[in-house]
C-alpha positions in Angstrom: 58.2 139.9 116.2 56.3 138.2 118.7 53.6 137.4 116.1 55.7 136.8 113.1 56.6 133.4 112.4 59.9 132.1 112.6 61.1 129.8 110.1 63.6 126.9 110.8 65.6 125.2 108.3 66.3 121.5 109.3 65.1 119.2 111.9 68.3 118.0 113.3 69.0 118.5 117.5 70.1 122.1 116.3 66.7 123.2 114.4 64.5 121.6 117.1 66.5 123.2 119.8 65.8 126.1 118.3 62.6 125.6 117.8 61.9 124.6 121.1 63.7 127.3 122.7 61.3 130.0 120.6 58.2 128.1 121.4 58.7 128.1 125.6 59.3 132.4 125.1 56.2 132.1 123.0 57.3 132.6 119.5 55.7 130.9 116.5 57.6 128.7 114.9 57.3 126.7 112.2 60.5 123.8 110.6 60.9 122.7 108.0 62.4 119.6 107.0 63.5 118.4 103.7 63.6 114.7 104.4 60.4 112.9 105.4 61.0 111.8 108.6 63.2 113.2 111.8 66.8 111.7 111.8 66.3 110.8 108.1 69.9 110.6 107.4 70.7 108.2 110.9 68.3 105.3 110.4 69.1 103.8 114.3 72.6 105.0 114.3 74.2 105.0 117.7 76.4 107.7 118.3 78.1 109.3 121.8 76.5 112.4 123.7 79.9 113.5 125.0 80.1 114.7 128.6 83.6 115.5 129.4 83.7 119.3 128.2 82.3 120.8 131.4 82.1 119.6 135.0 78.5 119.9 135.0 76.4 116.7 133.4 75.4 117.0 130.0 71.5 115.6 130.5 71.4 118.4 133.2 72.6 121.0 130.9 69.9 120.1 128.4 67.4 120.1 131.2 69.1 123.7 132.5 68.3 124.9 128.4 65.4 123.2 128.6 65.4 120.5 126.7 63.7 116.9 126.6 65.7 114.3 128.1 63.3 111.4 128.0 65.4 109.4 125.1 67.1 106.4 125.7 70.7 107.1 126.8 73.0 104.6 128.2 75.9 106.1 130.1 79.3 104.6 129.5 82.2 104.6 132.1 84.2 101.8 130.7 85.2 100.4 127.7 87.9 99.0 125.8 90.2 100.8 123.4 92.9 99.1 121.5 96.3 100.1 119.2 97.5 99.1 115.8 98.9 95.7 117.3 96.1 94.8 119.0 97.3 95.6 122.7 93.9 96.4 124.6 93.8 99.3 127.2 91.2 99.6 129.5 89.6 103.0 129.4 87.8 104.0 133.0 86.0 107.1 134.9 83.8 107.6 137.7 81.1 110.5 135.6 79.8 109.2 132.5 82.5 109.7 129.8 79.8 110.1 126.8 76.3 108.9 126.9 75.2 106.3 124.2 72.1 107.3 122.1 70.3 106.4 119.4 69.9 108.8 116.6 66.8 108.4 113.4 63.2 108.0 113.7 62.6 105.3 115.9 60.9 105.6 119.5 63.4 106.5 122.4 65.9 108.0 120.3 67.2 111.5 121.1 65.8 113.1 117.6 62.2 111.8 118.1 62.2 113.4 121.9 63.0 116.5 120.7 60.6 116.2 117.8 57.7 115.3 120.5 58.4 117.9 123.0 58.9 120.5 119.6 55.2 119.8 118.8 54.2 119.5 122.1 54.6 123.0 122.3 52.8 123.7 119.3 55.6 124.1 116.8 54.6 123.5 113.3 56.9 121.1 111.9 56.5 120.3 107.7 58.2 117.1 106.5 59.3 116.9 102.9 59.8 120.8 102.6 63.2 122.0 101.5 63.7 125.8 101.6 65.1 127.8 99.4 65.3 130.9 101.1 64.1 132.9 104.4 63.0 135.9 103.8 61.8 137.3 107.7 63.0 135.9 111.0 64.6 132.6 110.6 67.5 130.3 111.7 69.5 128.0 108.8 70.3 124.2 110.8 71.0 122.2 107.5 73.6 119.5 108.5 77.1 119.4 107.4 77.6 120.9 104.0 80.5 119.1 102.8 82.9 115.5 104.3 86.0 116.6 106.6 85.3 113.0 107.9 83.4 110.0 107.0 82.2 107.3 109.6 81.4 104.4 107.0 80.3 100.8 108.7 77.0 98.9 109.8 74.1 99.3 111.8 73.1 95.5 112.7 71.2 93.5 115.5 73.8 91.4 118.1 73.2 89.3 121.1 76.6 91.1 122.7 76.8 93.1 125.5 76.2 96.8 125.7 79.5 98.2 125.6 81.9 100.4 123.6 85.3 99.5 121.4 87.3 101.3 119.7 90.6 100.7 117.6 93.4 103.6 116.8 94.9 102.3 113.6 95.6 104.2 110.5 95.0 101.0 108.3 91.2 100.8 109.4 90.8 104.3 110.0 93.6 107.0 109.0 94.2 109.7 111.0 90.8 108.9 112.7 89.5 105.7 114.9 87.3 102.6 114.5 84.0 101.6 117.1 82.0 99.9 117.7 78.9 100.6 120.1 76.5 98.2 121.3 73.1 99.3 123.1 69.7 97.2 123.9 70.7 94.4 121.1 71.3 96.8 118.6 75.3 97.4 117.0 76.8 100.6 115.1 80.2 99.3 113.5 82.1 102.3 111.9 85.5 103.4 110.4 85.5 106.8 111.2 88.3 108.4 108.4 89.7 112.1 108.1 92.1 111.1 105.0 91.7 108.0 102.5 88.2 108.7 101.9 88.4 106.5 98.3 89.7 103.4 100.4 86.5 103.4 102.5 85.5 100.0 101.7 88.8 98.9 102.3 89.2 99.9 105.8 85.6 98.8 106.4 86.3 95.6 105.8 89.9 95.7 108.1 87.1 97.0 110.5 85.5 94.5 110.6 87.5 91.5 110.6 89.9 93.6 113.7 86.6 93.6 115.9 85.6 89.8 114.5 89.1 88.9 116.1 90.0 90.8 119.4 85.8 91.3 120.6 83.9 88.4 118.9 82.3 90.9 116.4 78.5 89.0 116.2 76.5 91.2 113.3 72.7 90.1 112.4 70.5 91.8 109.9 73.8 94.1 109.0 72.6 97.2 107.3 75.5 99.3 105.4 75.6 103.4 106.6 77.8 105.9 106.1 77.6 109.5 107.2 80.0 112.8 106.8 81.1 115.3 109.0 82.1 119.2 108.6 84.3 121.1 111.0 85.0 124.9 110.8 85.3 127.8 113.3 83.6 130.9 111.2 84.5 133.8 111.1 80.5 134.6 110.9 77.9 132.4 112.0 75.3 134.7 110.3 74.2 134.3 106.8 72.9 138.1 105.8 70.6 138.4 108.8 69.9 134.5 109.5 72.0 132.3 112.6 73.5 129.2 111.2 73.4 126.7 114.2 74.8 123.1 114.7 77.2 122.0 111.8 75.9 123.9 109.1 78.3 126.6 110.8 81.0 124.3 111.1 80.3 123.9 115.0 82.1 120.5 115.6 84.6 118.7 117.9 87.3 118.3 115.5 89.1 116.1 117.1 86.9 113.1 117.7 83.9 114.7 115.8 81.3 114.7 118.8 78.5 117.4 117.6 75.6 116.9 119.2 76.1 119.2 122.4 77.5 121.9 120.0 74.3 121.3 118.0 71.6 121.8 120.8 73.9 124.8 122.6 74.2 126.5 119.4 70.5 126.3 118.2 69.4 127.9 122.3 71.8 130.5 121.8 70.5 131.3 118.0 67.1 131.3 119.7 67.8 133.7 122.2 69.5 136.5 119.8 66.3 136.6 117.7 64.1 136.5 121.2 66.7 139.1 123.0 68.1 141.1 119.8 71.9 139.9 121.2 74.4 139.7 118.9 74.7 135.9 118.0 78.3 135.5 116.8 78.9 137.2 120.5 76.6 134.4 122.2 78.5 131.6 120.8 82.4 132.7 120.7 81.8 133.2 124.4 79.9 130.0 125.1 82.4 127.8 123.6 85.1 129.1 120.7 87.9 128.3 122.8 87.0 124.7 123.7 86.3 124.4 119.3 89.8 126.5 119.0 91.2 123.7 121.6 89.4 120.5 119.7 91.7 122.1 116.5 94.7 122.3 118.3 94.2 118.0 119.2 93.4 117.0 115.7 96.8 119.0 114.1 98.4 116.8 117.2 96.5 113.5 116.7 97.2 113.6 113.1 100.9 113.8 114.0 100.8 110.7 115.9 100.7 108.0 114.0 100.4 104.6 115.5 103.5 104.3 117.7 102.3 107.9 118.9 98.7 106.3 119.4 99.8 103.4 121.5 102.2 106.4 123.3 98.9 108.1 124.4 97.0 104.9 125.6 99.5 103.9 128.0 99.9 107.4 129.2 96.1 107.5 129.8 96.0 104.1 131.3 98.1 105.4 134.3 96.1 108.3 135.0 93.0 106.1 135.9 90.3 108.5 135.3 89.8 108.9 131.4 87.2 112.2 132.0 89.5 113.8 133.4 92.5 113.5 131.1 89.7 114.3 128.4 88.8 117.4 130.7 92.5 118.5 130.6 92.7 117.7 126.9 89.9 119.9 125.8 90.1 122.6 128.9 91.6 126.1 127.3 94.8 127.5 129.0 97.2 129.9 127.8 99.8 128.1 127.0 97.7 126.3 124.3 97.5 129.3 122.3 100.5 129.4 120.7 99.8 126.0 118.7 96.4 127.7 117.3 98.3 129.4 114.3 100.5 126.4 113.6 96.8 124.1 114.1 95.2 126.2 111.8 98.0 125.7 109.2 98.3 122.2 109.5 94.4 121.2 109.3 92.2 122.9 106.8 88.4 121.9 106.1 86.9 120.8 102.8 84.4 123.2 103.1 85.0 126.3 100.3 81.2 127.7 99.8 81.2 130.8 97.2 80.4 133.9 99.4 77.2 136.0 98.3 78.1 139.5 96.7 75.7 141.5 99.1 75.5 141.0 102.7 71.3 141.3 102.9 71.1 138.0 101.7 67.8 135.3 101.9 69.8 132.4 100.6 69.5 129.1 102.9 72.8 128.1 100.9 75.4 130.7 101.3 78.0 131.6 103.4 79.0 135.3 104.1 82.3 136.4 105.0 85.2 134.1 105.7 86.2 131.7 107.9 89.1 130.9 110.6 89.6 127.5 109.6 
């Protein structure tokens, strides 16, 4: 296998990881990528690199899999979050709560690092080449197939500080949250919805007249963007003899909808069962199903909140002081979170209903064998 060439499908932090991981054990590797440029779908979008799931730093557990780090990344230990009547809470921790990248094309984002230390390790990477099908060694990274969410806003230049806000209100976001993110004079302004997806432009428009009034909202050059996500927990990340890495397979924080650590884990581990012949689906239910079996559990409970229940969890966390670590307790998995799983599962179901193939030796990039937990 060692001179067979491994195919990738999609150039997302999930195919590249991939990719990269193949290329340092000395695999051949070639991606392809439908779009014509890396981060296609993004176009500057600024987006959190979440670092509360483990004690460990989240750059040095890209650097421990081996991953380029040189992207632009602004770490964020304090912001501003405010409730449905405009009460603002101050949101603290010592660690970095999420770092603040940029995602798209553009130079020091964390898709073109990856793309340049990809090739730098001679991967072949072929823009404006969709696949249709894999038919030896290869790993399906497509994207999300299909909206449990939509984050719908702008991307505009702003003389405001860097910073993050965000706004828990089912009228500008329902049963999700509003942000904004603000990074080297660039803005990301989004509604980020699980329900009410035919409303978009209205709670767009709440959004941004809510940050106009409690932050000073300042847009420049504002660019409309929308983007969708999918979360699942699969019964099979394999598709007939392929890995399905990042959120092709679903692998998501449902809760808040953080993917990107998910993304580049998943695509190392789906490296390392075609380098080491291990069982894949094994790899990644032990590297992190429970924390997605916990992220399910706190979206059936957020979406039970409501706004008074909102503004209930923001003054609880305002008197623990440390928001990593109630975020640390809120994703950790502990027994007696297990009994909610059945009643999560029940209460939140994904969009996503592929057909399943007939056969299981399958070379279709598309399809979806087997069921799914959620």
């Amino acid at each position: 296998m060692s001179a067979e060439v491994i195919r990738i499908a999609g150039a997302g932090p999930a195919g590249l990881a991939t990719a990269i991981t193949l290329a340092r054990a000395g695999r051949r590797v070639q991606v392809h990528e439908a779009h014509p440029t890396v981060g296609y779908r993004f176009q500057r979008d600024l987006q959190g690199l979440e670092n509360w799931t483990t004690e460990e730093d989240v750059l040095d557990t890209l650097r421990r899999l081996g991953m380029a780090t040189d992207f632009t990344a602004l770490p964020c230990r304090k912001g501003t979050v405010f409730d449905a009547w405009g009460r603002a809470y101050i949101v603290r921790s010592h660690a970095p709560l999420f770092y603040m990248v940029e995602r798209g094309p553009g130079p020091g984002s964390l898709d073109s690092a990856l793309l340049a230390h990809a090739q730098g390790l001679g991967v072949e990477v072929r823009f404006d080449s969709r696949l249709d099908q894999v038919d030896g060694p290869g790993v399906l990274a497509l994207g999300p197939r299909t909206a449990d969410a939509i984050a719908v806003g702008y991307h505009f230049d702003t003389s405001m500080r860097d910073g993050f806000w965000v706004i828990c209100d089912d009228a500008l976001a329902p049963k999700g949250y509003a942000y904004l993110l603000v990074m080297n004079g660039r803005g990301t302004l989004k509604s980020c919805m699980f329900t009410g997806f035919k409303q978009e432009h209205i709670h767009v428009q709440r959004t941004l007249k809510a940050f106009e009034r409690r932050v000073g909202l300042k847009m420049e050059n504002a660019q409309p963007h929308g983007g969708v996500g999918n979360f699942r927990i699969p019964a099979s990340a394999v598709s007939g003899f392929h890995p399905v890495a990042g959120e092709q397979a679903g692998f998501q924080d449902t809760l808040w909808g953080f993917g990107m650590r998910f993304a580049i884990v998943s695509g190392v581990l789906a490296a390392r069962s075609l380098i080491e012949g291990i069982d894949y689906d094994a790899l990644w239910r032990r590297e992190f199903e429970p924390w997605l079996h916990v992220s399910l559990i706190n979206r059936a409970l957020y979406e039970s909140l409501g706004n008074t229940g909102y503004g209930w969890a923001l003054r609880r966390q305002a008197q623990v002081g440390d928001v990593r670590r109630v975020f640390r307790w809120l994703y950790r998995p502990a027994w007696y979170k297990r009994p909610l799983l059945p009643w999560a599962r029940a209460h939140y179901r994904s969009r996503r209903h592929d057909a399943s193939c007939d056969h299981v030796d399958c070379t279709c990039v598309w399809c979806r064998c087997g069921s799914e937990y959620a």
